[in-house]
C-alpha positions in Angstrom: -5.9 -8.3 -15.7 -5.3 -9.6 -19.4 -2.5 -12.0 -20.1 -0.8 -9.0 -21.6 -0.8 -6.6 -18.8 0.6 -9.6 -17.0 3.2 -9.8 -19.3 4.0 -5.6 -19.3 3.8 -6.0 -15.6 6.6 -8.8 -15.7 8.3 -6.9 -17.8 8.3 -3.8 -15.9 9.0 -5.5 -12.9 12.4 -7.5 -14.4 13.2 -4.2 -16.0 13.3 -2.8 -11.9 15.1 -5.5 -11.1 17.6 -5.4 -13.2 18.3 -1.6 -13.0 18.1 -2.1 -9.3 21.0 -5.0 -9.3 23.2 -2.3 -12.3 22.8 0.8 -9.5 23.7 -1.6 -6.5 26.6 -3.1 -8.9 27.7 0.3 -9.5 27.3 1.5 -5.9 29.4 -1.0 -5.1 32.1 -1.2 -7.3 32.4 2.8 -6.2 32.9 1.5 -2.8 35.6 -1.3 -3.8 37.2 1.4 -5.7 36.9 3.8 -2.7 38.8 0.9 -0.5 41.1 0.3 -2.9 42.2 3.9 -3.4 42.6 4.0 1.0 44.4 0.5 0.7 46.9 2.5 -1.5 46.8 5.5 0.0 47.5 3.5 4.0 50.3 1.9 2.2 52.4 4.8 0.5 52.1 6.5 3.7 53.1 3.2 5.8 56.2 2.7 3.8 57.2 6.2 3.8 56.5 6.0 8.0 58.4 2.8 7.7 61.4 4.3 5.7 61.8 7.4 8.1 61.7 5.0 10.7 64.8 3.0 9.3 66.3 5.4 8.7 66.3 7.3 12.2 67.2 3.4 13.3 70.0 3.4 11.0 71.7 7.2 12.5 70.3 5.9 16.1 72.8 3.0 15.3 75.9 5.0 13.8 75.6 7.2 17.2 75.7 4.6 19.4 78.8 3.1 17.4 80.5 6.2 17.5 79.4 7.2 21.2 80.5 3.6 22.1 84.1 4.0 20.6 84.3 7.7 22.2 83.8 5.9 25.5 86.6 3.0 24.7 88.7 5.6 24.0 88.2 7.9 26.8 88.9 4.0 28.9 91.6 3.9 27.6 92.6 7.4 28.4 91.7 6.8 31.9 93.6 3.8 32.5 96.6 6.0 31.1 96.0 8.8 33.0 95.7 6.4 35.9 99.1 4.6 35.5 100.8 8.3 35.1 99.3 9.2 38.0 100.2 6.4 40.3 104.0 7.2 38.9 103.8 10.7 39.4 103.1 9.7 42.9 105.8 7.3 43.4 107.9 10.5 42.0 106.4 12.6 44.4 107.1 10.1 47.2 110.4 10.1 46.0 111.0 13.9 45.9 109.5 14.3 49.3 112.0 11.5 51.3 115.4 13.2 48.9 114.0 16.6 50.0 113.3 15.4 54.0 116.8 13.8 53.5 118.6 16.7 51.9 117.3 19.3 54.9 118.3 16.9 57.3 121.7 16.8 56.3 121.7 20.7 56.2 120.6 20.7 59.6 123.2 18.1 61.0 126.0 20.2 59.1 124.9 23.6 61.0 125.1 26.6 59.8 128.1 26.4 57.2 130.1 24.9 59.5 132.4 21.7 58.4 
C-alpha cells in the first residue's frame, strides 16, 4: 500500500469516525430531548394532580369545619333539651302529687256532702 492510499485510508477512516460520533451526537440529543419533553410532560400532570388534590383537601377541610360546628350546635341543643326535660319532669312530678292531692280531698269530702 502506497503512502497515499495510507493517507485516503486515514482519511476515510476519520471521515467514519467523525460521522459516526455526529449520528450518535444526534441520536442522543433526540433522546435528551425525548426526556426532557416526559420531564415536562410528568410535571404539568403532577401539578395539576397536586392542585386537584389541594383543592379536594381544602373542601375536605371546610366540611369538617362546618360538620364540626353542626355537631357543637346540635350539643348545645341537647344540653337544652336536656335541662327542659328534667323541668318538665319536676312539673310533671308536681302535677301528679296536686292531682293525687286534689282527688283525695274529693274523696274525703264524699259525694257533695259538706
Amino acid at each position: 500500500m502506497t503512502p497515499e492510499e495510507r493517507l485516503d485510508r486515514a482519511e476515510y477512516i476519520l471521515g467514519r469516525i467523525v460521522m459516526i460520533g455526529r449520528e450518535a451526537r444526534s441520536e442522543f440529543r433526540q433522546k435528551i430531548n425525548i426526556l426532557i419533553d416526559a420531564q415536562i410532560k410528568n410535571e404539568a400532570a403532577w401539578r395539576a394532580e397536586s392542585k386537584a388534590i389541594n383543592e379536594q383537601i381544602h373542601a375536605t377541610s371546610e366540611q369538617i369545619q362546618a360538620t364540626s360546628e353542626q355537631i357543637q350546635a346540635t350539643n348545645e341543643q341537647i344540653k337544652s333539651l336536656a335541662v327542659t326535660q328534667a323541668e318538665l319532669s319536676k312539673s310533671q312530678k308536681r302535677t301528679d302529687l296536686a292531682l293525687r292531692s286534689f282527688i283525695n280531698s274529693l274523696r274525703k269530702r264524699g259525694n257533695g256532702s259538706s
